[in-house]
C-alpha positions in Angstrom: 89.9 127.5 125.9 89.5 124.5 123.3 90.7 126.7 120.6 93.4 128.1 122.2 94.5 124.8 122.9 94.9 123.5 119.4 96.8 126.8 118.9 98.9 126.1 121.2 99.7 122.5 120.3 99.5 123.3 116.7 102.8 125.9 117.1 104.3 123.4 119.3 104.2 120.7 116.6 105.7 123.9 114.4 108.8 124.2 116.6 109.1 120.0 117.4 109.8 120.1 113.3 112.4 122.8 113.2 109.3 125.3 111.9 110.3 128.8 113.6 111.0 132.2 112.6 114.7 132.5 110.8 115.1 136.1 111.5 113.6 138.8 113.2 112.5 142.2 111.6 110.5 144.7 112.4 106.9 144.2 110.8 103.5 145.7 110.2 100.0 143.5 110.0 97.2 144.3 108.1 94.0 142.6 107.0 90.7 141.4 109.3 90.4 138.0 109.9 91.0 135.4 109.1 92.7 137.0 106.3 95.1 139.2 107.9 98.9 139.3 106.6 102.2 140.7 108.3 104.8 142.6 105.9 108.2 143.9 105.9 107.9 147.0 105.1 111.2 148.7 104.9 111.3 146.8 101.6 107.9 148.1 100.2 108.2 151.3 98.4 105.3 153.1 96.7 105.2 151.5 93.0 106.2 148.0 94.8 104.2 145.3 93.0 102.4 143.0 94.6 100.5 139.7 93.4 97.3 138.7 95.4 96.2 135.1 95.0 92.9 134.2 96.3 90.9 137.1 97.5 87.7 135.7 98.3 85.6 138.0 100.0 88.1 139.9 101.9 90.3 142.2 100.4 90.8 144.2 103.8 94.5 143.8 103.7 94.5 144.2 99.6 92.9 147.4 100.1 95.4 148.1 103.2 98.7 147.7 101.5 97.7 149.7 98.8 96.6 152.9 100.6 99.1 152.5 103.3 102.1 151.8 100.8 100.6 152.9 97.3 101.5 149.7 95.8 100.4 148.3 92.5 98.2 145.7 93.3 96.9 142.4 91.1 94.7 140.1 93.1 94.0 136.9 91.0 90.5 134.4 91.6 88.8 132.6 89.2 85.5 131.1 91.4 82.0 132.2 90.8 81.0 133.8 94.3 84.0 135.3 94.9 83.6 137.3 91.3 80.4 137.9 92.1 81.2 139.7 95.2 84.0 142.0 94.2 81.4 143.2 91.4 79.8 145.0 94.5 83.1 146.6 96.0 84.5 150.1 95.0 88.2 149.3 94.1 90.7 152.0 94.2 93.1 153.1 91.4 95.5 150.3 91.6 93.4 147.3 92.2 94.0 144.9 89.4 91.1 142.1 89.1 92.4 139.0 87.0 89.9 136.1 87.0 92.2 133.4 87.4 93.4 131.1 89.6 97.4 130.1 90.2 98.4 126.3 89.9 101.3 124.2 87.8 99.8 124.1 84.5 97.8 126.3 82.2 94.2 125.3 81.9 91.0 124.3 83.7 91.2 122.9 87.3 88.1 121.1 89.2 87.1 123.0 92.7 85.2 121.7 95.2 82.0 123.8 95.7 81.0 124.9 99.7 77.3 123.4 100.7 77.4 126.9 102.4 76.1 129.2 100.2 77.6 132.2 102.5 80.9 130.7 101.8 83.4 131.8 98.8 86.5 129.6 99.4 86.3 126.9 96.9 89.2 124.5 97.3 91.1 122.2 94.3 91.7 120.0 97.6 89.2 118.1 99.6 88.9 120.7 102.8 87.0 119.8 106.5 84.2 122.1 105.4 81.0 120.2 103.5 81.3 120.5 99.1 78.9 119.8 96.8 80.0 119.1 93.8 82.7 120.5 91.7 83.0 123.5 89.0 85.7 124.3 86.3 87.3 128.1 87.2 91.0 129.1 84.8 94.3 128.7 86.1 97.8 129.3 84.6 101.2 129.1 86.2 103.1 131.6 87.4 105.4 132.1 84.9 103.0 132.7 82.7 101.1 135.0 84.7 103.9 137.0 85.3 105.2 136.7 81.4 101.9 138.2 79.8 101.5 141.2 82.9 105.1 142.0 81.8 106.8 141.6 85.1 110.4 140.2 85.5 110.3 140.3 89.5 107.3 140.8 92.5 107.6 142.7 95.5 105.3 140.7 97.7 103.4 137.2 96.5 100.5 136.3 98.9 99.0 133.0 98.2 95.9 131.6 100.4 94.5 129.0 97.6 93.0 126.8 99.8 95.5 123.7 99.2 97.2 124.5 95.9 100.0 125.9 97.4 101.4 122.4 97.1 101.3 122.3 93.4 102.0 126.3 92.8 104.9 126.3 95.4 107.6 123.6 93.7 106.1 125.6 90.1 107.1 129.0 91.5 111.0 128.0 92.5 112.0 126.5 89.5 111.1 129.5 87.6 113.3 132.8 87.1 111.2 135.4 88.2 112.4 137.1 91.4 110.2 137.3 94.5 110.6 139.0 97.6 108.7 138.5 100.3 106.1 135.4 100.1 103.1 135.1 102.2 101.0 132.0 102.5 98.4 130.2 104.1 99.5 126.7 104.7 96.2 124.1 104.1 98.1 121.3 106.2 94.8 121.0 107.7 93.3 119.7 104.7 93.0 115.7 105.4 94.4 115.3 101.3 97.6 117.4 102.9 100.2 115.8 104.8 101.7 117.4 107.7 105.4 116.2 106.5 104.1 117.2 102.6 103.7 121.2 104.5 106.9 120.5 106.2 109.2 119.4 103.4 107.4 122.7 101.4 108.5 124.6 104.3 112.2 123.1 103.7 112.4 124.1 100.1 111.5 127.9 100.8 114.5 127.7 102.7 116.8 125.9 100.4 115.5 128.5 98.0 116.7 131.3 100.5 113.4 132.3 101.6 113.8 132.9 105.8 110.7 132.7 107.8 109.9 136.3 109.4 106.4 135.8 111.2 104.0 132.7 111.5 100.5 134.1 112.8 98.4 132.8 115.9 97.0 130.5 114.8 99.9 128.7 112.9 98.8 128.4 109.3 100.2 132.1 107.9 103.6 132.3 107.1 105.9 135.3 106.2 108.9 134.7 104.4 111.2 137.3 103.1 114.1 136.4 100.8 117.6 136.4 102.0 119.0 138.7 99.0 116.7 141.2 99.9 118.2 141.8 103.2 
């Protein structure tokens, strides 16, 4: 009951602030939560490529889109545990590890270890969960991600970095590669992340012509699809 309380006044602070779905399409979900993402999949074609930032220990919706849709798939995550688990999992053909994380420069970034041992999400941002110090993981902007795979444009972009959205978002627009459809996780949770800060990203997604297609249950996914595309 609690929970589905703050959902519900979570999605109504959404729609008080003008944050609702721009268009409506027919979509498909896959994943198992938390980590479950919705797709548009008239505009994924086998071959589609598709960039996977922050995996974690879930690649349920990874693994999904690639036998479902046959795409070529490059998940990116530079932490420790979350390394240390995909070293156990049987990728298919198409699964493309890179051990590095996405943020505005090239170079080291400081993330906040989880007391948790269980837990792999290490966060550049202070989260609500309890950290214990702090460890050095890679990270490189887009742009030159995308310059040394030799892509010009992506398909699909998901991005659930625990907070550096914020950084990688405003990084990502003023470059020139092409994007698609863009899923993210929104960390307006986070106490170091404004709830206007999420809202004025959300605003220049859509100044960039990216339309909001889905926004999951529990109000921090978010679909967006670009308006050329359609």
């Amino acid at each position: 009951m609690f929970k589905t309380m703050k959902k519900y006044l979570r999605h109504l602070r959404l729609r008080q602030n003008g944050i609702i779905v721009d268009c409506d399409l027919p979509t498909v979900t896959y994943g198992r939560p938390p980590a479950m993402w919705t797709v548009y999949p008239h505009l994924i074609q086998p071959g589609s490529l598709v960039y996977s930032f922050g995996i974690g220990n879930n690649i349920t919706w990874d693994l999904a889109m690639i036998e479902r849709h046959r795409v070529e798939l490059h998940a990116f995550d530079p932490t420790p545990r979350s390394l240390k688990w995909i070293e156990t999992q049987s990728l298919p053909e198409g699964f493309h590890l890179h051990p590095v994380g996405l943020s505005n420069n090239d170079g080291q970034m400081s993330f906040f270890v989880p007391t948790n041992d269980r837990k792999v999400n290490f966060s550049s941002y202070e989260s609500i969960s309890p950290t214990s110090g702090t460890v050095q993981c890679p990270v490189k902007r887009f742009e030159t991600i995308v310059s040394e795979l030799g892509h010009t444009s992506i398909d699909v972009l998901k991005m659930d970095i625990e907070g550096a959205e914020m950084v990688a978002l405003p990084d990502i627009l003023s470059g020139e590669t092409e994007v698609g459809h863009l899923l993210i996780e929104f960390h307006y949770l986070y106490p170091s992340i404004s709830f206007e800060r999420f809202a004025e990203a959300v605003t220049n997604l859509r100044n960039a012509g990216f339309l909001i297609f889905h926004i999951s249950e529990r109000g921090y996914e978010f679909s967006f699809v670009h308006e050329s595309r359609l």
